[in-house]
N, C-alpha and C positions, 0 to 999 in steps of 0.2 A: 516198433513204431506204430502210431496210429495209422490208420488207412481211413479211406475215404470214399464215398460215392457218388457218380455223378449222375441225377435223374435226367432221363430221355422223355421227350414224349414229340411226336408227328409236330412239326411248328416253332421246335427250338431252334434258340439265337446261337448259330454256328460258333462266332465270333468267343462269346461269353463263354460257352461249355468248353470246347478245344484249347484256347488260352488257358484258361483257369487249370484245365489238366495238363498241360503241357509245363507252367509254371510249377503245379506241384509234385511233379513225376521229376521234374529236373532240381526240385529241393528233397529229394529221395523218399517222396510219400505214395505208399502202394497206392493205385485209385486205380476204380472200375466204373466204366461206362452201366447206368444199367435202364434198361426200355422199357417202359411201364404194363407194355403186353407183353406179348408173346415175340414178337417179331425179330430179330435179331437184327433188321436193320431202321435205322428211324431217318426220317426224310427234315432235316429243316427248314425255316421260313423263306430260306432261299433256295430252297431246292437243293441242298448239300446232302444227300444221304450217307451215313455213317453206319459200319456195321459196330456194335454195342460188345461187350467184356460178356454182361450176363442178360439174359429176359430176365421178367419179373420171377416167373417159377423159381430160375434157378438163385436169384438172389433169397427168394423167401426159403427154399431149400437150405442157404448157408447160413440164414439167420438163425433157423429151430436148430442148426446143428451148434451154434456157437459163433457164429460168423460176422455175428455185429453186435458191438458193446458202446457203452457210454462213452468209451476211447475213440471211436469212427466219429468221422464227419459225414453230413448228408449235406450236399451242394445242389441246387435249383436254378438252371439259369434261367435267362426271361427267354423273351422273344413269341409273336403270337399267329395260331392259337396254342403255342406250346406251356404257356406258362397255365393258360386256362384250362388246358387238359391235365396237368399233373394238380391241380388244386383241386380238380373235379375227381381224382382220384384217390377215393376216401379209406380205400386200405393204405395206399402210400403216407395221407392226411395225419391217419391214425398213429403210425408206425414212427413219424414225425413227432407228434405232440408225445408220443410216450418215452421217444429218445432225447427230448429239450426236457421233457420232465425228470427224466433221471439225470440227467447232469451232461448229455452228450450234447456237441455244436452241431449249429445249422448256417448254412451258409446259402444267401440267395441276392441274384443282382438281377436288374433293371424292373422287369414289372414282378418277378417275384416276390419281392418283400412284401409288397402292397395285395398281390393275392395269394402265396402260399404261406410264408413269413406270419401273416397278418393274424392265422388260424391258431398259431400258438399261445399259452397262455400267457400270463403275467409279463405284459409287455408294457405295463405304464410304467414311465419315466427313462424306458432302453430307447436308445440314442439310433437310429437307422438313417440308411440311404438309397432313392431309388429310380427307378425313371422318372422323369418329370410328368408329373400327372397322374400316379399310384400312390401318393403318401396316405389317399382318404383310410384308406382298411386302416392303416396302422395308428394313423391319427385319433381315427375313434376307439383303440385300444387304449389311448393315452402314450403313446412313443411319441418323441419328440425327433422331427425330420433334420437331419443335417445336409448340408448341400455340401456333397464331400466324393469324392472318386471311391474310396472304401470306410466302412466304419465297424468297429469290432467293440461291442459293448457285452462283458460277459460271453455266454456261450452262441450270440449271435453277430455273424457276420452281411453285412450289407456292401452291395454293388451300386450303379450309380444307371450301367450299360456297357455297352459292347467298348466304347472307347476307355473306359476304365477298368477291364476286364483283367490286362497284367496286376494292374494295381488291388486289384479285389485278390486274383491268386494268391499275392505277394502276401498280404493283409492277413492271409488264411495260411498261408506256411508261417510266418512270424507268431501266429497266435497259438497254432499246432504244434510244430516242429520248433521253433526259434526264431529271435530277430535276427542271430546269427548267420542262420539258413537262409532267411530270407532277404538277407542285405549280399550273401555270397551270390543266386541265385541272379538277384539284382542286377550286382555287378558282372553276371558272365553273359546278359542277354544284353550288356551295352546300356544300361542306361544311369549308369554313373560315368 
């Protein structure tokens, strides 16, 4: 099964990263926490500190060894200044555009799209969603903004925010795993 990763940095939206992992842990998709430095614990925008799966070392450690393929997801949630420190950081940046290029999803909600999202290439005419007030980056790629709780156009997935954060998880196991998976997972958190 595919697995997935959830970037950390100082500033993230609690709501958005733990949802979304929580939704796809419970649709049986391995995922790992992982913190852009070294730190093993990362503080969010509300002050929620979380200790992290891997730092950055040891994820770039599982990468040279085989540890992430075009099958993995790379998940960004917003929330600030978190969303601004994981765009500012241009090995993750990099590691990004090389994984969208080879064929692997990217998944990012609320002001993510608009700043990390936004850095990816060939994005005119892909369909996104994001905080209100982030569409400019993507807009001047040429993506066309939907006002939608989640949106999945090819290998890119969009969030909306923190209040549609199940809906973005849900969005991202149906696209990964199954609609199957994700209409069970659906139904066992009550909201059928």
């Amino acid at each position: 099964m595919k697995g997935a990763f959830v970037f950390l940095a100082d500033g993230f939206e609690e709501t958005e990263a733990l949802a979304t992992l929580d939704v796809l842990r419970r649709g049986g998709m391995e995922v790992s926490t992982v913190s852009i430095d070294e730190e093993g614990l990362v503080t969010s925008s509300h002050g929620v500190t979380v200790a992290v799966d891997k730092t950055w070392s040891d994820f770039m450690l599982d990468a040279r060894m085989g540890g992430t393929t075009k099958e993995d997801l790379l998940v960004f949630p917003g929330g600030m200044p978190g969303t601004k420190n994981l765009a500012g950081f241009d090995l993750l940046m990099d590691l990004m555009v090389k994984h969208y290029e080879e064929g692997g999803s990217v998944a990012a909600i609320c002001a993510a799209p608009g700043l990390v999202a936004s850095q990816l290439p060939g994005l005119e005419g892909k369909k996104f969603t994001c905080y209100d007030g982030f569409q400019e980056h993507m807009l001047a790629k040429g993506a066309e903004y939907v006002k939608a709780p989640a949106v999945v156009d090819g290998n890119l997935i969009t969030g909306r925010g923190a209040g549609t954060a199940i809906d973005f998880g849900l969005a991202i196991l149906g696209h990964v795993v199954s609609e199957e998976t994700a209409a069970k997972v659906r139904q066992s958190i009550m909201l059928d």
